[in-house]
N, C-alpha and C positions, 0 to 999 in steps of 0.2 A: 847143758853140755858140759863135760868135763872137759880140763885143758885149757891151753893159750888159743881163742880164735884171732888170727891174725887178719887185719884191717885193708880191704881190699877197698886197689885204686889201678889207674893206668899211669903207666910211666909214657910221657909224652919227650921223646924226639924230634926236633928239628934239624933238616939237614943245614948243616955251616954256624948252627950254630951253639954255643956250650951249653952244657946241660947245667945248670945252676940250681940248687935245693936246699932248703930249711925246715929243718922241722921244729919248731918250737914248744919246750915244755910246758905244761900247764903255772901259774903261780899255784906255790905250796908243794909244788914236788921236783925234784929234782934226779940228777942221771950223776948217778955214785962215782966216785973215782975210779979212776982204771977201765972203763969199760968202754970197750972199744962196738965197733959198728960196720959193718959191711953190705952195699945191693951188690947183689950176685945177678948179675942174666945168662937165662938158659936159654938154648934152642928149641926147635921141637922136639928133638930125640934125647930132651936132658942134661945136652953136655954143657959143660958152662962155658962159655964165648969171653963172661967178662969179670972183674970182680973188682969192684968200686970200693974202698976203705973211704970212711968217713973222718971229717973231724969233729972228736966230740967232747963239748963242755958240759959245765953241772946244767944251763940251761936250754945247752939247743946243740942239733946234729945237723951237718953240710958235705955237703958234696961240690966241689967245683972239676966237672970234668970239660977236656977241650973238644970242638969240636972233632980235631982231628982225630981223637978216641970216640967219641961217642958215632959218629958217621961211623963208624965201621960195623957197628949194630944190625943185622938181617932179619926181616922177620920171615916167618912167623918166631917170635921168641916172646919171654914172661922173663919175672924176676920175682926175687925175693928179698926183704932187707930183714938178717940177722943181727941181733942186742947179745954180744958175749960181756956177761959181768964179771966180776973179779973172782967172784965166790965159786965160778965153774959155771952159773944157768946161762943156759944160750935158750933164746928166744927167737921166732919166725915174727916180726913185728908187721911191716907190709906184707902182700904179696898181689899179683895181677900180670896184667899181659902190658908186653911195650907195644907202642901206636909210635907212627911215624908220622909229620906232616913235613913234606919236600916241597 
């Protein structure tokens, strides 16, 4: 296959409470300066509902969202996480459907 295939997962929601994530980079590679990071979740009909900016250092990417943002999430919805680097490549890095447990 040519291209980026992007790394499918489910994004798990709990209602009340924060959504908390890490992604840690492998040892021996690292996340260049400047490059920022964003999950995006869509609806069914594509529209985006939400867009999650990350904090990201040379070795790991996080998300700390509260729940009083993330409970507002409706399914049925999916998401994406975008890698924009400095140089201009933007990447689809995740992508997958959100799950809820209440």
């Amino acid at each position: 296959m040519l291209g980026n295939e992007p790394i499918i997962e489910t994004l798990l929601l709990v209602s009340g409470q924060d959504f908390v994530h890490q992604i840690d980079i492998p040892d021996g590679s690292f996340i260049p300066a400047e490059t920022t990071c964003a999950l995006i979740i869509y609806d069914a009909s594509n529209t985006v509902v939400a867009t999650w900016n990350a904090t990201v250092t040379t070795d790991w990417v996080s998300w700390l969202i509260h729940s009083e943002v993330s409970d507002t999430i409706t399914l049925p919805a999916y998401f994406r996480i975008y890698v924009h680097y400095s140089n201009g490549q933007d990447f689809c890095w995740y992508r997958g459907q959100v799950a809820r447990q209440d």
